[in-house]
NUPA-979513 format. One record per residue (C-alpha): residue in one letter; x, y, z. Coordinates in pm, whole numbers, m for minus. Last residue first. Example, Ala and Ser with C-alpha at 12.3 -4.5 7.8 and 13.67 -1.06 7.14 Angstrom:
<node milum="S" xx="1367" yy="m106" zz="714"/>
<node milum="A" xx="1230" yy="m450" zz="780"/>
//
This chain:
<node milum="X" xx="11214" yy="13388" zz="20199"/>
<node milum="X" xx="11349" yy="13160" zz="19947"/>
<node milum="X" xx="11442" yy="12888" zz="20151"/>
<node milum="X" xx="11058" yy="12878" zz="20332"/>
<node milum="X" xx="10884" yy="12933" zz="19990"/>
<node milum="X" xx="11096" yy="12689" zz="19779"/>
<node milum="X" xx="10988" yy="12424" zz="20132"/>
<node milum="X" xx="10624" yy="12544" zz="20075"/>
<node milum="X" xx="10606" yy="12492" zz="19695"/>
<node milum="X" xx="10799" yy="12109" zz="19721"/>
<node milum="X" xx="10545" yy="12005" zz="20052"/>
<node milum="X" xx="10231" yy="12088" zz="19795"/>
<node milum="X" xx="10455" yy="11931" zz="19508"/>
<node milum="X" xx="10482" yy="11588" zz="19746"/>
<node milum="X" xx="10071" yy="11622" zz="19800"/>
<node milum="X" xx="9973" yy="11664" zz="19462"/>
<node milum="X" xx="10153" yy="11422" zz="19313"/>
<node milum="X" xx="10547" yy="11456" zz="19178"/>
<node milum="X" xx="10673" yy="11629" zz="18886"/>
<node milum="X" xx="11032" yy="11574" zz="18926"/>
<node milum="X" xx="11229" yy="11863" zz="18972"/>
<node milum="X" xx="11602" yy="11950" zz="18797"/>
<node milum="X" xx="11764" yy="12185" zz="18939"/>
<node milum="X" xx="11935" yy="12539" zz="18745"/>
<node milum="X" xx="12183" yy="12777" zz="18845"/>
<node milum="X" xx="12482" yy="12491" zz="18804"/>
<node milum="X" xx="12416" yy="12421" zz="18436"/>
<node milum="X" xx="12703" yy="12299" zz="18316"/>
<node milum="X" xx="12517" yy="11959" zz="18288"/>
<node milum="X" xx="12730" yy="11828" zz="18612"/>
<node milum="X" xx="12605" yy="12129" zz="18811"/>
<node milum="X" xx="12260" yy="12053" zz="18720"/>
<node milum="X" xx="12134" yy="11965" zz="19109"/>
<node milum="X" xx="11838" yy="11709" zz="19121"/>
<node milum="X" xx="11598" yy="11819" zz="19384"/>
<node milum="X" xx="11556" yy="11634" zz="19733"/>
<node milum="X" xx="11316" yy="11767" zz="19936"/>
<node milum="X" xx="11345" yy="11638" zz="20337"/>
<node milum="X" xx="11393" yy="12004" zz="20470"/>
<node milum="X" xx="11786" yy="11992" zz="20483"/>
<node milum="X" xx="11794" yy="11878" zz="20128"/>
<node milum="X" xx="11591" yy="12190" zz="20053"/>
<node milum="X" xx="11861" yy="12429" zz="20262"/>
<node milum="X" xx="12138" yy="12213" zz="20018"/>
<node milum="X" xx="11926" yy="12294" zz="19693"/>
<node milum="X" xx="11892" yy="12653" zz="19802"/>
<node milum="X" xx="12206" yy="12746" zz="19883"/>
<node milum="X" xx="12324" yy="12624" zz="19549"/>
<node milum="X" xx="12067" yy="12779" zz="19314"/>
<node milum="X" xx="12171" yy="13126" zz="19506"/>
<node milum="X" xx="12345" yy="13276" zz="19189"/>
<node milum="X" xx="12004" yy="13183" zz="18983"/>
<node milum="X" xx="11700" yy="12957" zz="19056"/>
<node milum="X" xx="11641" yy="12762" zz="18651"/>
<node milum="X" xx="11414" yy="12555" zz="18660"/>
<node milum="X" xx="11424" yy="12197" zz="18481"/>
<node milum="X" xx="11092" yy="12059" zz="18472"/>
<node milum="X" xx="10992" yy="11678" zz="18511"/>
<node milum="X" xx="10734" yy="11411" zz="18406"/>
<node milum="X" xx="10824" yy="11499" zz="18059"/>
<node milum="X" xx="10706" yy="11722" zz="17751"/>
<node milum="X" xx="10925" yy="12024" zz="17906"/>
<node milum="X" xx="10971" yy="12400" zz="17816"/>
<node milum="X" xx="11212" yy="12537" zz="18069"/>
<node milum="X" xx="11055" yy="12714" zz="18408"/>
<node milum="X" xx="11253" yy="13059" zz="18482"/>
<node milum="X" xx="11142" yy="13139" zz="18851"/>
<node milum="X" xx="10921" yy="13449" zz="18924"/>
<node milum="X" xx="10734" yy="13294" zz="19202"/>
<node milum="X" xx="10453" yy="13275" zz="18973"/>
<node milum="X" xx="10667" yy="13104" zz="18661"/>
<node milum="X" xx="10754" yy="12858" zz="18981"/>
<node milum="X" xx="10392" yy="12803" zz="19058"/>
<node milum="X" xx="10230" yy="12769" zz="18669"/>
<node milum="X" xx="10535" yy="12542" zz="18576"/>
<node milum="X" xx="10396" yy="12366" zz="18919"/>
<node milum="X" xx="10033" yy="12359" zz="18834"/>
<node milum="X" xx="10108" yy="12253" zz="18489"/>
<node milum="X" xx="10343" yy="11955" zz="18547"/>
<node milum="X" xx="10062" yy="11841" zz="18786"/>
<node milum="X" xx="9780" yy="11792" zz="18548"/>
<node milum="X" xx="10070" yy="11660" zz="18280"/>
<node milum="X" xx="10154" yy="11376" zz="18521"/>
<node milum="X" xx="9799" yy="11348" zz="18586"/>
<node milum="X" xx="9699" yy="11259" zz="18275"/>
<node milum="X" xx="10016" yy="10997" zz="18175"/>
<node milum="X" xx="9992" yy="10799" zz="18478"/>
<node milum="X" xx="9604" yy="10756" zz="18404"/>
<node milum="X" xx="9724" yy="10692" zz="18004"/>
<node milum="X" xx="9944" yy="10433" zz="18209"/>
<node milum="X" xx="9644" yy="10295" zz="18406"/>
<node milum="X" xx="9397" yy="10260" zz="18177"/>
<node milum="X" xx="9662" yy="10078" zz="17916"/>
<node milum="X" xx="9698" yy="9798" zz="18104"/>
<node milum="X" xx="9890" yy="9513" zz="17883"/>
<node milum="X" xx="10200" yy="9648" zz="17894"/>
<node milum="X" xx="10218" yy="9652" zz="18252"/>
<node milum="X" xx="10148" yy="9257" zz="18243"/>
<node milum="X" xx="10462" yy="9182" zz="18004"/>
<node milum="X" xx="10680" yy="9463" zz="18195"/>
<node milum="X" xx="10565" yy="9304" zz="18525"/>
<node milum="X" xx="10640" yy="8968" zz="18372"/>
<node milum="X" xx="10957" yy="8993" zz="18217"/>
<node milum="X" xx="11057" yy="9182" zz="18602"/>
<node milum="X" xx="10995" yy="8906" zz="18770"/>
<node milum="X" xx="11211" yy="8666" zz="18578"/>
<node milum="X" xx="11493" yy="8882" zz="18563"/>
<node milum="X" xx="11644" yy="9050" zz="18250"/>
<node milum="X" xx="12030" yy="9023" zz="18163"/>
<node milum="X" xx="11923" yy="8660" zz="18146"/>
<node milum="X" xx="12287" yy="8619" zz="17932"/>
<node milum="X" xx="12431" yy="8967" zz="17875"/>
<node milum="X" xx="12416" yy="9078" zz="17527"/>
<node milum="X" xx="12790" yy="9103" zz="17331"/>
<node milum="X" xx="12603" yy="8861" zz="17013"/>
<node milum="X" xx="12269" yy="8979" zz="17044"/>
<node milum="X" xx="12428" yy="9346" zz="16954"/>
<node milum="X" xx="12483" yy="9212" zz="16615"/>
<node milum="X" xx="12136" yy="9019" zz="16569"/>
<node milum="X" xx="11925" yy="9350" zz="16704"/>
<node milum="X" xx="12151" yy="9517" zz="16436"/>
<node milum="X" xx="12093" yy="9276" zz="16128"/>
<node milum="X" xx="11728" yy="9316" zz="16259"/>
<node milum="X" xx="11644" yy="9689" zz="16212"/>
<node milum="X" xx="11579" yy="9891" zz="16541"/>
<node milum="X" xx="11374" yy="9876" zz="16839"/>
<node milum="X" xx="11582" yy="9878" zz="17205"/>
<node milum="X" xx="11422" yy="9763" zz="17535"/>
<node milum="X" xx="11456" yy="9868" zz="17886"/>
<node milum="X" xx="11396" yy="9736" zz="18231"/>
<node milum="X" xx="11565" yy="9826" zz="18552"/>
<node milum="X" xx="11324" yy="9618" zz="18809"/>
<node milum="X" xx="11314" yy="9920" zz="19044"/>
<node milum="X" xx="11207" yy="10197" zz="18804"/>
<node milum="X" xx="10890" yy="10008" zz="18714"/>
<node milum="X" xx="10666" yy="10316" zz="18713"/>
<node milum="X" xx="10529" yy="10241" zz="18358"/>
<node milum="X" xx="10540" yy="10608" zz="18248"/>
<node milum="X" xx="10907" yy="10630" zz="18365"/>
<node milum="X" xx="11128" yy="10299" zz="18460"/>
<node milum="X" xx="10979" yy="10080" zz="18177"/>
<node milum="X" xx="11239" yy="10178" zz="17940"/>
<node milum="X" xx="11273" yy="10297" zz="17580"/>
<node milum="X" xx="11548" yy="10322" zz="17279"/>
<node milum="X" xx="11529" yy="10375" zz="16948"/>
<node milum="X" xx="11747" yy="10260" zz="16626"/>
<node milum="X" xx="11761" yy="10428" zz="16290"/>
<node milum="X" xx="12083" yy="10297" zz="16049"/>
<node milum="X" xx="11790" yy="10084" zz="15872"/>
<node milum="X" xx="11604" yy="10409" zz="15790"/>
<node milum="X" xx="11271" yy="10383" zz="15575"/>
<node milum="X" xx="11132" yy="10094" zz="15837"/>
<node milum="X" xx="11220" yy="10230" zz="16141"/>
<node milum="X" xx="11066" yy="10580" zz="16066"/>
<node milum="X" xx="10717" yy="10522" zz="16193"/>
<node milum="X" xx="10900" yy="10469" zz="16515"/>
<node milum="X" xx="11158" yy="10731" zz="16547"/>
<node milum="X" xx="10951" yy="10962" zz="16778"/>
<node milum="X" xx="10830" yy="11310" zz="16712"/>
<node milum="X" xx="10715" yy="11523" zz="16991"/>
<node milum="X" xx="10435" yy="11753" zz="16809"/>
<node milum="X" xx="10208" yy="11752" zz="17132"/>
<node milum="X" xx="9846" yy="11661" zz="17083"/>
<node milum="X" xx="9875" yy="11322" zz="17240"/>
<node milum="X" xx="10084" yy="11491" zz="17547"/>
<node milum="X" xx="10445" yy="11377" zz="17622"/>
<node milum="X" xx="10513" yy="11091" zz="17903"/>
<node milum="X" xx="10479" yy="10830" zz="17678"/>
<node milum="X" xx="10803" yy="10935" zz="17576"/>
<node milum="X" xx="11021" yy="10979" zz="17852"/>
<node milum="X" xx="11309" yy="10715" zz="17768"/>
<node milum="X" xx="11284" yy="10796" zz="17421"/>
<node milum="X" xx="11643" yy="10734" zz="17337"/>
<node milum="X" xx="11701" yy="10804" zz="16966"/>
<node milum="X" xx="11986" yy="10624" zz="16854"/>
<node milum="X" xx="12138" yy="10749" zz="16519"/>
<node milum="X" xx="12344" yy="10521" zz="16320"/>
<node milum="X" xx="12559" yy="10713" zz="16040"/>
<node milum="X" xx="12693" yy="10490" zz="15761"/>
<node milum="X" xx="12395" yy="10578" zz="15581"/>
<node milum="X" xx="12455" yy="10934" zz="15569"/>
<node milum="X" xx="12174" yy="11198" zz="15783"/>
<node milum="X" xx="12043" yy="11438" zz="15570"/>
<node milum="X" xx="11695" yy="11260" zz="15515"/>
<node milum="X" xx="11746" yy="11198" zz="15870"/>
<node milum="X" xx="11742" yy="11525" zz="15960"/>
<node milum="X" xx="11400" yy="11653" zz="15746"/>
<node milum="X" xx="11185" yy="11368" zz="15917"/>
<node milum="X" xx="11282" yy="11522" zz="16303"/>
<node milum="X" xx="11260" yy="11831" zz="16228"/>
<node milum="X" xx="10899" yy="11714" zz="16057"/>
<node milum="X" xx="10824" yy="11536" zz="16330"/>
<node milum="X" xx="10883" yy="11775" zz="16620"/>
<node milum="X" xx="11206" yy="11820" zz="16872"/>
<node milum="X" xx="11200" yy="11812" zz="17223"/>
<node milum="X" xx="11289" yy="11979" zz="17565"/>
<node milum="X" xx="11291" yy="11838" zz="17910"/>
<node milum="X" xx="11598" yy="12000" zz="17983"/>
<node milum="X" xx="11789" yy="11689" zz="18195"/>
<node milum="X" xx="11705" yy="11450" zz="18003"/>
<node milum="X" xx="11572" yy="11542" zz="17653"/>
<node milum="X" xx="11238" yy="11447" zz="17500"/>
<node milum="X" xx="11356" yy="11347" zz="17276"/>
<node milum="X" xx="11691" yy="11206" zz="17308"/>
<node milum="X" xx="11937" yy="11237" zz="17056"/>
<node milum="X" xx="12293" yy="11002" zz="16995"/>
<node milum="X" xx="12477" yy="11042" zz="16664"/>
<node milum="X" xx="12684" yy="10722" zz="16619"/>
<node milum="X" xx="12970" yy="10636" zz="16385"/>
<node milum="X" xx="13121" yy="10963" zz="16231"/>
<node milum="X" xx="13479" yy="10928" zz="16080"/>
<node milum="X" xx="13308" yy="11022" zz="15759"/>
<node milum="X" xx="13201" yy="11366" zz="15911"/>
<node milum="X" xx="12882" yy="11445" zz="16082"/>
<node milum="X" xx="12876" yy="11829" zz="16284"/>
<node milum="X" xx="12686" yy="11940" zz="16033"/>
<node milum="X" xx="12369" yy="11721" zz="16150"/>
<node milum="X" xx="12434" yy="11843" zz="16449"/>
<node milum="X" xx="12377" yy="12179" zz="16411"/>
<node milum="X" xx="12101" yy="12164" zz="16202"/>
<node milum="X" xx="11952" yy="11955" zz="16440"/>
<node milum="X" xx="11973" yy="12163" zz="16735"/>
<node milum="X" xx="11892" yy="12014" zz="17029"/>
<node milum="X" xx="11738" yy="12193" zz="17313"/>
<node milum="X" xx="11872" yy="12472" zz="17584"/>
<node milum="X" xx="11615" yy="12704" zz="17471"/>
<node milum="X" xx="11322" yy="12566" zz="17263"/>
<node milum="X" xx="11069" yy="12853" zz="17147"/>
<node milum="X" xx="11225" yy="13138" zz="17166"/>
<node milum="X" xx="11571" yy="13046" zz="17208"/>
<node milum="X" xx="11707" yy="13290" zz="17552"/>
<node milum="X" xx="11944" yy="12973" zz="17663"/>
<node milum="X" xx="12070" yy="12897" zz="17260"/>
<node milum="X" xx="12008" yy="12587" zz="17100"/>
<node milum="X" xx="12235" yy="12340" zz="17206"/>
<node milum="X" xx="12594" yy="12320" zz="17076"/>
<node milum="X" xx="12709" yy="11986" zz="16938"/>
<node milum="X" xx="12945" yy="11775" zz="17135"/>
<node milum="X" xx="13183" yy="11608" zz="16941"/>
<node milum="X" xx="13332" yy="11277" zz="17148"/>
<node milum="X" xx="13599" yy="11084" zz="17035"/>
<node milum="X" xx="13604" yy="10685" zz="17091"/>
<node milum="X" xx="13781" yy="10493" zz="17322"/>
<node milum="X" xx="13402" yy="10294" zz="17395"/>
<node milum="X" xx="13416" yy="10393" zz="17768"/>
<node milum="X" xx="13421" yy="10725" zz="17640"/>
<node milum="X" xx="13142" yy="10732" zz="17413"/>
<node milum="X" xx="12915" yy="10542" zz="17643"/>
<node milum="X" xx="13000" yy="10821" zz="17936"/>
<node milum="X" xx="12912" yy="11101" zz="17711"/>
<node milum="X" xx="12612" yy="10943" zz="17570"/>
<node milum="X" xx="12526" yy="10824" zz="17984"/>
<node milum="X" xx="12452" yy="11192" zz="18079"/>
<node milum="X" xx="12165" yy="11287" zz="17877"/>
<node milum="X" xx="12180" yy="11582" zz="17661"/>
<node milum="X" xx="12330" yy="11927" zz="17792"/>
<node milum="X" xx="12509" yy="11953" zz="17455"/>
<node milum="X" xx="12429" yy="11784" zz="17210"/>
<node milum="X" xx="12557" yy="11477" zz="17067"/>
<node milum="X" xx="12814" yy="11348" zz="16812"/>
<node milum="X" xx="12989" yy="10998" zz="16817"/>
<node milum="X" xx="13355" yy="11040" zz="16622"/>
<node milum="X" xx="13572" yy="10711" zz="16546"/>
<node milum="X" xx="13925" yy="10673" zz="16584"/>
<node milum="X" xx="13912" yy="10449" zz="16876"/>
<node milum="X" xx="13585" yy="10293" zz="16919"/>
<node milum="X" xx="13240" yy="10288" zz="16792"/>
<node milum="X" xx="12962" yy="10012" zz="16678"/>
<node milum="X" xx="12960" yy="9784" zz="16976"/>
<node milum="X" xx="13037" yy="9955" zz="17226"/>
<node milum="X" xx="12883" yy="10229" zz="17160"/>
<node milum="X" xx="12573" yy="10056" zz="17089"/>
<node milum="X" xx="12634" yy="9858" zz="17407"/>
<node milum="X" xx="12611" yy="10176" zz="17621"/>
<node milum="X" xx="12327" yy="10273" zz="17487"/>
<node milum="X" xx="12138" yy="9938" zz="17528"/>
<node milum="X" xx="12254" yy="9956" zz="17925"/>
<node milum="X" xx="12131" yy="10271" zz="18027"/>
<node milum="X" xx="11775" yy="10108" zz="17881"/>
<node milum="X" xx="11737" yy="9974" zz="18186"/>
<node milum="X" xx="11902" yy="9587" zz="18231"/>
<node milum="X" xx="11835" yy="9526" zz="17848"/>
<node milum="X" xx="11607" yy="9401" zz="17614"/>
<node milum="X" xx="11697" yy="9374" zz="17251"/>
<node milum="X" xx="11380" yy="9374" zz="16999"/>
<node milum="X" xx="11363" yy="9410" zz="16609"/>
<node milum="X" xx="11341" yy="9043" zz="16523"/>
<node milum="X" xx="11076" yy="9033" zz="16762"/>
<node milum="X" xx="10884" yy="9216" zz="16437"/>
<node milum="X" xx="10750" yy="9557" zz="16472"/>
<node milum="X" xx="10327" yy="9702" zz="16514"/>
<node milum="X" xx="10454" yy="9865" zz="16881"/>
<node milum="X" xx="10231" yy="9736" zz="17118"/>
<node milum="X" xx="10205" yy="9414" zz="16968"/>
<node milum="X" xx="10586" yy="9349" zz="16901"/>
<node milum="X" xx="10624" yy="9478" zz="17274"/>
<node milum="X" xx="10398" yy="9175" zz="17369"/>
<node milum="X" xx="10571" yy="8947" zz="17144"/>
<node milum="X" xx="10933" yy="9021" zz="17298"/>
<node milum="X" xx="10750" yy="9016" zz="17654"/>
<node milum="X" xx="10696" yy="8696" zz="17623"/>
<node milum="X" xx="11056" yy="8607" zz="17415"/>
<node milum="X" xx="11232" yy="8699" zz="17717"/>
<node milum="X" xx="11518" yy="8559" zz="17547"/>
<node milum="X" xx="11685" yy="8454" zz="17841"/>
<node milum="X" xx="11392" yy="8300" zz="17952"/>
<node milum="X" xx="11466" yy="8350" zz="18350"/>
<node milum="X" xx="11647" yy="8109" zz="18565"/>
<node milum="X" xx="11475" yy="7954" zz="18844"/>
<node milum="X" xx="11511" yy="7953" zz="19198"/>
<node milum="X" xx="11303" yy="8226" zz="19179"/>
<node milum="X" xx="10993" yy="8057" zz="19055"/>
<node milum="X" xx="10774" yy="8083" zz="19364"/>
<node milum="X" xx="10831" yy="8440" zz="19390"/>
<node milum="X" xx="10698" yy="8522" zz="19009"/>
<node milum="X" xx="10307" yy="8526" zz="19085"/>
<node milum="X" xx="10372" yy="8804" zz="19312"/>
<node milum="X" xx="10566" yy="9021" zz="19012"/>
<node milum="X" xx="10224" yy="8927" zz="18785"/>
<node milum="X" xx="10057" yy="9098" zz="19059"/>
<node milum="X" xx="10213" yy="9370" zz="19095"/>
<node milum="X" xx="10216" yy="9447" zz="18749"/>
<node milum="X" xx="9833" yy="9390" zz="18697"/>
<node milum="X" xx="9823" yy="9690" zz="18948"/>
<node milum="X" xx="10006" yy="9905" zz="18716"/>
<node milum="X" xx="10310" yy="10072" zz="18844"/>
<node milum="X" xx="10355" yy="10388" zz="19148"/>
<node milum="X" xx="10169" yy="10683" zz="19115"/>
<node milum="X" xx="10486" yy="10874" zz="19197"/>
<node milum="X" xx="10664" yy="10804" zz="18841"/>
<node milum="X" xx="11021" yy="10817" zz="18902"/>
<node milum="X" xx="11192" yy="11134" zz="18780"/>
<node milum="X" xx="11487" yy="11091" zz="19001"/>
<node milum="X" xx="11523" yy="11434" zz="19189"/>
<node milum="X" xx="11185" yy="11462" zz="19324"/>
<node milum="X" xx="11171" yy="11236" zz="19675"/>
<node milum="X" xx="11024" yy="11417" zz="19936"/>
<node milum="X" xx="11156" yy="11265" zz="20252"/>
<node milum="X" xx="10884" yy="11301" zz="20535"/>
<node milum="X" xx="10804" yy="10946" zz="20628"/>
<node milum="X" xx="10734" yy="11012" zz="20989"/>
<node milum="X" xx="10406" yy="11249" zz="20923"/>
<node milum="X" xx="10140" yy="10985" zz="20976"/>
<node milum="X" xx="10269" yy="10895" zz="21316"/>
<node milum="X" xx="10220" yy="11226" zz="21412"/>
<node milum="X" xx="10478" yy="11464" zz="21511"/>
<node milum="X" xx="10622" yy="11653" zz="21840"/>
<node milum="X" xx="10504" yy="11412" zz="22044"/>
<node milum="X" xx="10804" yy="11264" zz="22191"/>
<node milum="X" xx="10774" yy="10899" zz="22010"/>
<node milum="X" xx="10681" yy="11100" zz="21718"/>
<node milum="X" xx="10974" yy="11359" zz="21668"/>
<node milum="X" xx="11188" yy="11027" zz="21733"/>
<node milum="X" xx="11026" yy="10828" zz="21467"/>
<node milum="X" xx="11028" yy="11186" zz="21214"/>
<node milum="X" xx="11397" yy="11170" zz="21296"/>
<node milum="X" xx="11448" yy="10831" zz="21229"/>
<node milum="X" xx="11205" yy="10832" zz="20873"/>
<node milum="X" xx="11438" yy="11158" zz="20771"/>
<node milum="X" xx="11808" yy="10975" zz="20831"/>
<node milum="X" xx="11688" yy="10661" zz="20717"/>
<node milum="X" xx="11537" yy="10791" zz="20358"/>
<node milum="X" xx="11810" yy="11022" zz="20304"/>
<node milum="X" xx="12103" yy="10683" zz="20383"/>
<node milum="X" xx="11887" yy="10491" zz="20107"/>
<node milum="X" xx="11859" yy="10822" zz="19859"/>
<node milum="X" xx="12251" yy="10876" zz="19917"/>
<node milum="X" xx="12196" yy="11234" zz="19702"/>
<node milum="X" xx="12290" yy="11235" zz="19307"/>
<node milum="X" xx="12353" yy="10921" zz="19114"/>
<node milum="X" xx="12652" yy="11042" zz="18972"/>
<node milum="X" xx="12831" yy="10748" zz="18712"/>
<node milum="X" xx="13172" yy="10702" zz="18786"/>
<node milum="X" xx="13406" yy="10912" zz="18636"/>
<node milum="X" xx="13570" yy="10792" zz="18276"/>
<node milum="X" xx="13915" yy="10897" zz="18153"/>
<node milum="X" xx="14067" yy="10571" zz="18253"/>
<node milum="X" xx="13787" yy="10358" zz="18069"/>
<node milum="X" xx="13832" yy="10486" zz="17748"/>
<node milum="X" xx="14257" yy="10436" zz="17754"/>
<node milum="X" xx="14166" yy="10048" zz="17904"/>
<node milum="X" xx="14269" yy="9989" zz="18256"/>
<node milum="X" xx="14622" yy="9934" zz="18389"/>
<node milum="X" xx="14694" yy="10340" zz="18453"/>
<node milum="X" xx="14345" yy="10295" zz="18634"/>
<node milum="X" xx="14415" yy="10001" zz="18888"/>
<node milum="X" xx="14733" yy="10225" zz="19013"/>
<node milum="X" xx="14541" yy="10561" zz="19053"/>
<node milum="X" xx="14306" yy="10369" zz="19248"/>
<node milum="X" xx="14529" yy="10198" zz="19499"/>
<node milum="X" xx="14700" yy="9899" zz="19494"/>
<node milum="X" xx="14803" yy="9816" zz="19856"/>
<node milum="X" xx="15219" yy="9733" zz="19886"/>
<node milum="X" xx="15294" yy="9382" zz="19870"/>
<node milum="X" xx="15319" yy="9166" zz="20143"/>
<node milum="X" xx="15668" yy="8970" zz="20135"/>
<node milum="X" xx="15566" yy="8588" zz="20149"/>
<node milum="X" xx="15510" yy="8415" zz="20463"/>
<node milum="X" xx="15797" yy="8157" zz="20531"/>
<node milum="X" xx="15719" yy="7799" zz="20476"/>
<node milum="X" xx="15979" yy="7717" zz="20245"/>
<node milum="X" xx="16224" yy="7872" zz="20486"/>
<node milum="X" xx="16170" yy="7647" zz="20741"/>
<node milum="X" xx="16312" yy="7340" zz="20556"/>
<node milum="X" xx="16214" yy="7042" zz="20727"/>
//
């Protein structure tokens, strides 16, 4: 027998990064991966071992071992409706199944709750997902999506991913008297040419926690061109006060057919670990999107908890109440402390610290409080907090107070 025919073959040198990326699409190699901020799992370890050892020798009570403060995700700290929790128990004994993969359940009960047609639903895995399909689906190379500046993260990274060209609209300015750092309509309604495909918005806006009103709203989409979509992500909407002018693009679905919105369970409904979101929009571009969707791209479990939160409305307007009781003790604390608090209809405030923002984020991080840093925004003297209960802004005011001092 031959031996050479059974030789090893020459190894070939390790791909590395660089390599993989000059091979990738011209979108894709200009991306970053997505910054999730702090190692939450490896936080959560670290803190619960050390208050387990500060117990064992005394130094702590058993009470005290889970010390992490977690306020730099904008999860909802009262947790999600009890009929939620349930509904997910009732799921366990169907896992070995596959989900509906039209989630048509929870298609009807959003139909409810909202006064639209199924026709006008997509679910996705978090409503992250949704906007990056739009671009995907309706932009790519040689076409412009606009957006503001300091608006949510994931607009940038859809664009890009997409090949297409990104015009970023100045905010409103920082000393604006009534909306610094928001969106400025005007602005970006200008900034539409005929190469334009999507405009993104958010309102309220993640990270600045600022909005727009009704009218604004009205007035720029009677300016917008037909060709134009714009996406509205609402992510944080039930989160704003009834009496609040935060306008939503609901009533407006049925004048505008280039009008989509998009919402998640992760905020009000406090169902941040089952990554649920939905899209509402006109039916030719539900049906379009339908067609790049993700089969079951939404578990069984989490249908059900969305179906079932859905259907409590106590508890989210509960969720809702004391999100806004707490927001104004703690714009009420920092403005105290002499801190800059930015107008916010969310479950979180951006703040801005100054020249030391830095040393105090990493001294909090020390202390078990984790803050979201705004470096990435281009705003590296503000942090993000997360309105949090009682207790968790009680342990946020005294760690400011020990860094600051």
């Amino acid at each position: 027998m031959n031996a050479a025919r059974h030789s090893e073959p020459d190894s070939q040198p390790v791909r590395d990064e660089a390599w993989f990326a000059a091979r990738a699409s011209r979108g894709v190699q200009g991306l970053k991966a997505y910054d999730p901020g702090h190692d939450l799992v490896a936080f959560r370890r670290r803190f619960a071992a050390q208050g387990c050892a500060s117990a064992a020798e005394g130094r702590m009570p058993g009470a005290a071992v889970e010390s992490l403060v977690e306020l730099g995700s904008n999860e909802n700290p009262y947790g999600p409706s009890p009929a939620a929790r349930a509904a997910i128990v009732d799921q366990l004994q169907s896992l070995h199944r596959y989900p509906d993969p039209l989630g048509a359940d929870l298609k009807r009960a959003l139909a409810k709750t909202h006064g639209v047609a199924t026709a006008q639903i997509l679910l996705g895995n978090g409503s992250h997902e949704l906007l990056m399909q739009l671009a995907q689906v309706f932009a790519g190379a040689d076409d412009e999506v606009v957006f503001s500046r300091y608006g949510f993260a994931v607009f940038a990274l859809a664009t890009q991913a997409a090949g297409a060209q990104r015009v970023i609209v100045d905010a409103l300015a920082g000393d604006h008297p009534t909306m610094p750092l928001g969106h400025d309509l005007d602005a970006i309604a200008a900034a539409i040419t005929e190469r334009t495909k999507l405009v993104y918005l958010a309102n309220p806006n993640n990270p600045t926690g600022t909005w727009f009103g009704r009218e604004a709203f009205a007035a720029f989409m009677a300016n917008v061109p037909a060709h134009v979509i714009v996406v509205m992500d609402e992510a944080y909407a039930e989160m704003a006060e009834a009496e609040s002018d935060v306008a939503t693009a609901l009533p407006l679905l049925d004048a505008h057919s280039n009008l989509v919105l998009t919402r998640t369970f992760s905020k009000a409904h406090g169902l941040a670990g089952l990554r649920v979101g939905y899209l509402l929009g006109a039916p030719g571009l539900v049906a379009v999107m339908e067609r790049l969707r993700e089969s079951f791209n939404v578990n069984g479990p989490a249908l059900a908890a969305c179906e079932a939160a859905l259907g409590d409305d106590a508890h989210l307007q509960s969720a809702r109440e004391r999100n806004a009781q707490q927001r104004a003790v703690l714009v009420d604390a920092f403005a105290r402390r002499g801190l800059h608090v930015y107008p916010s209809q969310t479950n979180f405030v951006m703040v801005r610290f100054g020249p030391d923002t830095a040393r105090i984020e990493a001294e909090l991080s020390a202390r078990g409080v984790v803050l979201r840093p705004m470096g990435g925004y281009g705003l590296p003297e503000c942090l993000r907090v997360t309105v949090g209960n009682a207790d968790e802004n009680r342990r946020l005011l005294a760690a400011i107070d020990e860094v600051r001092s």
